[in-house]
Residue, then its C-alpha position, 0 to 999 in steps of 0.5 A: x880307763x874307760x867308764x864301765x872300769x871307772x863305776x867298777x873300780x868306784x864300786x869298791x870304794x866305800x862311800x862318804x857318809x854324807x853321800x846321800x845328801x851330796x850326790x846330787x849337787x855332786x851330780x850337778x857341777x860334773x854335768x855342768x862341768x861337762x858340757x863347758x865344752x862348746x861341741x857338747x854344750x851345743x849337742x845339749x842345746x840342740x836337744x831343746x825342747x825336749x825332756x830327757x830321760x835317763x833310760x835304763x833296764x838295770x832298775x836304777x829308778x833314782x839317776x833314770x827310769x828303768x823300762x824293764x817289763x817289771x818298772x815300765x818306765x818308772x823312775x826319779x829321773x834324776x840325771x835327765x833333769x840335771x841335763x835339762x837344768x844344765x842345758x837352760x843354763x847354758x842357753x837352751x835354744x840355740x841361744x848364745x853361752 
C-alpha cells in the first residue's frame, strides 16, 4: 500500500476520541520510530542546523505551514518541529547516536 492509499483508507476510519489530545505524542515516537534507521537518521543530522518546515499548499496549518497565496506561509508547523526534536535526540551535528 502506498502512502497516499494509507491517509485515504485512514480517512475513513473514525477517529479515537481522544485524538486531540494524543496525536502529537503519537506523532513523536512514529517519527523517532523512523529515523532509528542509521541511513535516515543521518540524512536527518545532515539537515542541522536548519529549521524544518512542513510546506503545504493544501491549507494544513497544524502538521505544516501552508504557502497557498491565501496563508503565505502561516501555519503551527508542528511536523517540522517534531523532526528537529527527533533529529537533536539522535545527535544533531554529525554527532555519534
Amino acid at each position: 500500500m502506498s502512502p497516499g492509499q494509507a491517509k485515504r483508507q485512514g480517512r475513513r476510519k473514525p477517529l479515537r476520541k481522544d485524538w486531540e489530545q494524543v496525536k502529537l505524542q503519537i506523532m513523536q515516537e512514529l517519527v523517532a520510530q523512523k529515523f532509528r534507521s542509521s541511513n535516515l537518521a543521518q540524512k536527518l543530522r545532515a539537515t542541522f542546523p536548519h529549521e524544518i518546515i512542513e510546506g503545504n499548499c493544501w491549507h494544513d496549518l497544524f502538521w505544516g505551514k501552508c504557502f497557498c497565496p491565501e496563508h503565505k506561509g502561516k501555519g503551527q508547523n508542528n511536523l517540522g518541529k517534531i523532526l528537529m526534536q527527533v533529529r537533536e535526540s539522535i545527535g544533531a551535528g554529525g554527532r555519534d547516536e
